[in-house]
C-alpha positions in Angstrom: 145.2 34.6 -13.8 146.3 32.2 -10.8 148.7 29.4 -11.5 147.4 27.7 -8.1 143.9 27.5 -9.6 145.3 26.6 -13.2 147.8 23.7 -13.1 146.7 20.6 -10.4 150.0 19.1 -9.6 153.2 20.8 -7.3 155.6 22.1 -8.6 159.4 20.3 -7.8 161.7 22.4 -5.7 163.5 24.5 -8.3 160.4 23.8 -10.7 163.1 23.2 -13.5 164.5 20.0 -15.1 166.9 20.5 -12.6 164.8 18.7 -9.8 165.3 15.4 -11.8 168.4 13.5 -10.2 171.9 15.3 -11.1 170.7 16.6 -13.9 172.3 20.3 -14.5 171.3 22.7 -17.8 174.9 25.2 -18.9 174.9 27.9 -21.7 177.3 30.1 -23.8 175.4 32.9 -24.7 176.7 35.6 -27.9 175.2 39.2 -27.8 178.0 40.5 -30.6 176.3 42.7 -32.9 173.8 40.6 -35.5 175.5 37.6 -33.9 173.1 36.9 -31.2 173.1 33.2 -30.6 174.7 30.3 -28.2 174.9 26.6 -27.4 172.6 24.8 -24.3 173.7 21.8 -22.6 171.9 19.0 -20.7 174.0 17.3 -18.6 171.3 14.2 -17.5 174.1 12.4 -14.9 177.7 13.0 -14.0 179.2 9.8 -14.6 180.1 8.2 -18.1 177.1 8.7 -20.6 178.5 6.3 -23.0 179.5 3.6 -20.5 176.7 4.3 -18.4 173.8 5.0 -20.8 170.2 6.0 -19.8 166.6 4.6 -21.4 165.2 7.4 -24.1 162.9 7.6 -26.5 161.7 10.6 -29.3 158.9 12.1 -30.9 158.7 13.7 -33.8 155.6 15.9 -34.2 156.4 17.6 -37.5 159.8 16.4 -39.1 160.6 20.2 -39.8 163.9 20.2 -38.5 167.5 19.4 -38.4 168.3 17.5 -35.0 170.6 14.8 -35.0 171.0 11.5 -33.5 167.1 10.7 -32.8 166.6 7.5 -35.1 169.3 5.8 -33.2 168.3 6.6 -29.8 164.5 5.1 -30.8 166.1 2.1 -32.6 168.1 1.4 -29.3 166.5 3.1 -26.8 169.6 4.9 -25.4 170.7 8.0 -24.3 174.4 8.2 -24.4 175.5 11.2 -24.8 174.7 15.3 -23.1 171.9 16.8 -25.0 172.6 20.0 -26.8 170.9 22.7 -28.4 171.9 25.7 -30.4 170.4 27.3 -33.8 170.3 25.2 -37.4 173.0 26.8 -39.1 175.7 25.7 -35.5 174.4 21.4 -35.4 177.4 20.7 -37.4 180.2 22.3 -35.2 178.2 21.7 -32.0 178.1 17.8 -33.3 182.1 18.2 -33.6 182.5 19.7 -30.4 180.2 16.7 -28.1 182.4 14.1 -30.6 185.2 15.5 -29.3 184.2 15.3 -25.7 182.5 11.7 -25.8 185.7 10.6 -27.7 188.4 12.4 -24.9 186.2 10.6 -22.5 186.4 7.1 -24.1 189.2 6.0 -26.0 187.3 3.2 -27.3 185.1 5.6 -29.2 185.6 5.2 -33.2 187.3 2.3 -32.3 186.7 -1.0 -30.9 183.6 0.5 -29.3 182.4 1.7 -32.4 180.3 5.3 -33.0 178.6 7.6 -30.0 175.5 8.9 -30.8 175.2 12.7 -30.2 172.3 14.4 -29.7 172.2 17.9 -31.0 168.6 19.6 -31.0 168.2 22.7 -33.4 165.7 25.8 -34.1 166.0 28.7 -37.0 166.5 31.4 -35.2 167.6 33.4 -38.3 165.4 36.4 -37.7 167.4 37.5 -35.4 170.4 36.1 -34.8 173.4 36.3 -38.8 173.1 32.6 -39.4 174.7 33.1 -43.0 177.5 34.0 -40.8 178.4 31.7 -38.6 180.1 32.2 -34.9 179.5 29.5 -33.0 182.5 26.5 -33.3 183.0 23.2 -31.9 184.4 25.1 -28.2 181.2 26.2 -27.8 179.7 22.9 -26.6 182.6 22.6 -23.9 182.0 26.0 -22.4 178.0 25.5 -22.4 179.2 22.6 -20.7 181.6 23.8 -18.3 178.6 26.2 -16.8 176.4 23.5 -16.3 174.7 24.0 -12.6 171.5 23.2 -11.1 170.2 27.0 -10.6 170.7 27.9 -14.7 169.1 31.0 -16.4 166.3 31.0 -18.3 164.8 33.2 -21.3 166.9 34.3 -23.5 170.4 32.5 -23.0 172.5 30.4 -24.7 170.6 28.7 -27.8 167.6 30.6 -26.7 169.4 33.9 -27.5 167.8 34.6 -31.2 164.5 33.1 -30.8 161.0 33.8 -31.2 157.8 32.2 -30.1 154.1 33.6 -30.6 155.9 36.6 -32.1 157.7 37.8 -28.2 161.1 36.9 -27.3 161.3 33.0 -26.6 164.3 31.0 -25.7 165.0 28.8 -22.7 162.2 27.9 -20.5 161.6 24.8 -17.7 159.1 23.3 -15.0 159.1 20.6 -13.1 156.1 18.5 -11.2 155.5 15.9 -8.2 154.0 12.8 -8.8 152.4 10.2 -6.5 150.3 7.5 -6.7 149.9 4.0 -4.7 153.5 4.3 -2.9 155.5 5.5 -6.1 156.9 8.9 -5.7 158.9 11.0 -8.3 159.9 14.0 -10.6 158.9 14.8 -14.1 160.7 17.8 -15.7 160.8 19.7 -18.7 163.1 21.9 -21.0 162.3 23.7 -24.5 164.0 25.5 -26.9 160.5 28.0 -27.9 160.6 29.3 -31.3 157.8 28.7 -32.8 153.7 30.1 -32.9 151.6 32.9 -34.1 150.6 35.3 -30.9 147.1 35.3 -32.4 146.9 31.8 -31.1 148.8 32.2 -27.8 146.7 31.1 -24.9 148.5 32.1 -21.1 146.9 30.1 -18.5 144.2 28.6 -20.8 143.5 32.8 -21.5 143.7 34.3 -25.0 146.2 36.8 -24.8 145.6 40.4 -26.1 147.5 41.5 -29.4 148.6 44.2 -27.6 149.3 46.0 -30.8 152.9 44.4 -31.5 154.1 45.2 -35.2 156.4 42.1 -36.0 153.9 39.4 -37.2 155.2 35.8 -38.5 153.0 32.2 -39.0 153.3 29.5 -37.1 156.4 28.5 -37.8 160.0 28.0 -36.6 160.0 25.0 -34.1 160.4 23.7 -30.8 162.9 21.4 -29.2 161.5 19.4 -25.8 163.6 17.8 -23.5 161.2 15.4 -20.6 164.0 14.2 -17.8 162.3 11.8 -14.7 164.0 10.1 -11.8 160.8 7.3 -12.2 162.1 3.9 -13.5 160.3 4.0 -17.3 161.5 1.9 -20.2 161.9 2.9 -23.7 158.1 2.0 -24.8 157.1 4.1 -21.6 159.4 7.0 -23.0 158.3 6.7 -25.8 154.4 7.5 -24.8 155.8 10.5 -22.4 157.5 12.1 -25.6 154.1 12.1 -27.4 152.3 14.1 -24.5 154.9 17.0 -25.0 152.5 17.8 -27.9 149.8 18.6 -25.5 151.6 21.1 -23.7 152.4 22.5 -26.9 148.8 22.9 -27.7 147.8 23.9 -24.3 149.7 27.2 -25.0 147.9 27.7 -28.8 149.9 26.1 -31.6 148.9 23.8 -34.3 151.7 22.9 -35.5 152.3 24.8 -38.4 154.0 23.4 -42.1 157.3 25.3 -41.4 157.4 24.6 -37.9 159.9 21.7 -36.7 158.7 20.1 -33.3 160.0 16.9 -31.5 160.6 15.5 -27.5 162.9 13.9 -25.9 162.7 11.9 -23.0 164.7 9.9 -20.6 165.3 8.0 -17.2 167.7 8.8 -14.6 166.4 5.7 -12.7 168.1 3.3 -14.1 171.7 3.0 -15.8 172.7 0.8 -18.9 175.9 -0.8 -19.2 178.1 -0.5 -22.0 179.1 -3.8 -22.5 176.2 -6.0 -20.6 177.0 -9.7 -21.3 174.4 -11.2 -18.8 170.7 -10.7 -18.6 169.5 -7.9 -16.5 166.4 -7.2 -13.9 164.9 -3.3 -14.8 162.4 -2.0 -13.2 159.3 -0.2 -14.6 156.4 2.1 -12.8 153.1 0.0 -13.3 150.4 1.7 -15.9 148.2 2.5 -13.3 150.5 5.5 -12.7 150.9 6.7 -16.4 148.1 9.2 -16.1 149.9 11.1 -13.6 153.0 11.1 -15.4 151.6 12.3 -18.4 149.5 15.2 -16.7 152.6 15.8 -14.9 154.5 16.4 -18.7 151.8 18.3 -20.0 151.9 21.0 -17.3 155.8 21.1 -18.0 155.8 21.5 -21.4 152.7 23.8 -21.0 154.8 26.0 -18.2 158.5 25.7 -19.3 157.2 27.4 -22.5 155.5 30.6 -20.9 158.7 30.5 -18.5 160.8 30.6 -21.9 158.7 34.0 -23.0 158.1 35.4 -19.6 161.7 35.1 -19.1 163.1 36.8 -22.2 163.7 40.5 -23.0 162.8 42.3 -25.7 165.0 42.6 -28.9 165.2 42.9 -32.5 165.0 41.2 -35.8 168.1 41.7 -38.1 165.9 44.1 -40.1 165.0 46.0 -37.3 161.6 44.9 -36.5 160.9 45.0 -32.6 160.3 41.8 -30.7 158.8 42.3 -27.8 158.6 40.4 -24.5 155.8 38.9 -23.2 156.7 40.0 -19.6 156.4 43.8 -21.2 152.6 43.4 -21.5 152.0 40.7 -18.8 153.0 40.4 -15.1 154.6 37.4 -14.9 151.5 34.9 -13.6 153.7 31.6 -12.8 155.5 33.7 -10.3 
């Protein structure tokens, strides 16, 4: 399998979500015993989030799931706070813990300036990692933040510690492409949180991939959490429609989707900044439609390769009960390389 004869568009520099503007991804990462967990953070700009908010949009592709602060961001359109991710039983005190930042940061915050918005994205990854336990606390979120770079680790790190997808080791994984089209030039990128498929359905570079005799099994089930960052000037509506391709890339790689299986996307703008309080009317820019298609091949093969990155990435490891999780990178050389 040849990635040059498999995906059509270049890849970004770091081919992360890291090529999009200042973006940076941080984790805390737990490997304690049948604690094996952690908290990722998306840092999309380094200036005020809340005072200088960014265009979003979601998509929900099967409301399986626990995530927080989407209805608000597609009722308004905003992103106004860092994105973080960690596992289902850890939203609440990784909510707490990007409260307490946005508020240090903003007095105004619960005040005159009423609520922040957090965005905490979620998957189960209770297989492997003592979630009737908990150790993660509100801290968590600062330290995930306080590593936040643009070279960050993929595979099994921080949230992506305890997870599983097409029954390997997933976790973390991110890719970035080039677009350009009649004089407009730009970035799309991709993050996921993979924890989801059945490796009878797991497709590598549009190849179905062997069994190779693994003995834990589960359905397809257990979610995936997509984060779609571009430096291009898009508007919500726009967002909106990149969100919705993230479900391509998903299927690209073999997953339907399964009952039990939670799967939404993100996206946002780093073009453009929103200000808090805007009291006049304001000129944004948007990239014509002619330019969408590229854009949304350009997510697809994100999505598609951020996923395989998130397995290929990963080592092996074990299910609380013992079961052997392999990684895909112990079968496969790593193709994307």
């Amino acid at each position: 399998m040849k990635t040059k004869n498999y995906f059509l568009l270049p890849r970004g520099e770091r081919n992360s979500i890291a090529d999009i503007g200042d973006v940076e991804v941080g984790h805390v990462t737990i490997r304690e015993g049948e604690h094996q967990t952690g908290v990722t953070v998306l840092l999309p700009h380094k200036e005020n989030l809340f005072s200088k908010k960014l265009f979003a949009a979601s998509h929900v592709m099967n409301g399986y799931g626990k995530s927080t602060g989407l209805s608000q961001m597609d009722e308004l359109g905003y992103l106004e706070t860092p994105i973080a991710f960690t596992n289902t039983a850890s939203v609440g005190v990784i909510y707490d813990g990007l409260y307490q930042y946005m508020s240090q940061n903003n007095e105004g915050i619960g005040r005159e300036l009423g609520s922040v918005n957090p965005i905490v994205l979620e998957c189960n990854d209770g297989k492997i990692n003592d979630q009737r336990n908990p150790i993660l606390d509100s801290s968590h979120f600062q330290k995930a933040l306080e590593d936040a770079k643009k070279d960050f680790l993929q595979g099994d790190v921080g949230a992506g510690r305890g997870m599983i997808c097409y029954n390997y080791k997933g976790g973390i994984g991110s890719a970035s492409r080039k677009v350009e089209s009649h004089g407009i030039s730009g970035t799309v990128g991709a993050l996921v949180l993979t924890n989801f498929g059945d490796s009878k359905n797991l497709r590598v570079l549009g190849t179905p991939a062997p069994s190779f005799g693994s003995k834990y099994h589960s359905e397809d089930k257990g979610s995936i959490a997509v984060v779609i960052g571009t430096d291009l000037p898009l508007l919500p509506h726009q967002l909106k429609r990149v969100a919705k391709r993230a479900q391509s890339g998903i299927a690209r790689t073999g997953s339907y989707m399964g009952h039990g299986s939670g799967d939404l996307a993100v996206a946002f703008s780093t073009a453009q900044t929103v200000l808090l309080e805007e009291k006049e009317i304001h000129a944004y820019e948007m990239v014509p439609d002619l330019i969408m298609d590229l854009i949304f091949l350009a997510t697809v093969e994100s999505v598609e390769e951020a996923i395989l990155q998130s397995m290929f990435r990963s080592s092996s490891g074990k299910t609380l009960k013992g079961e052997f999780v392999p990684s895909l990178a112990h079968y496969i050389a790593n193709p994307l390389d």
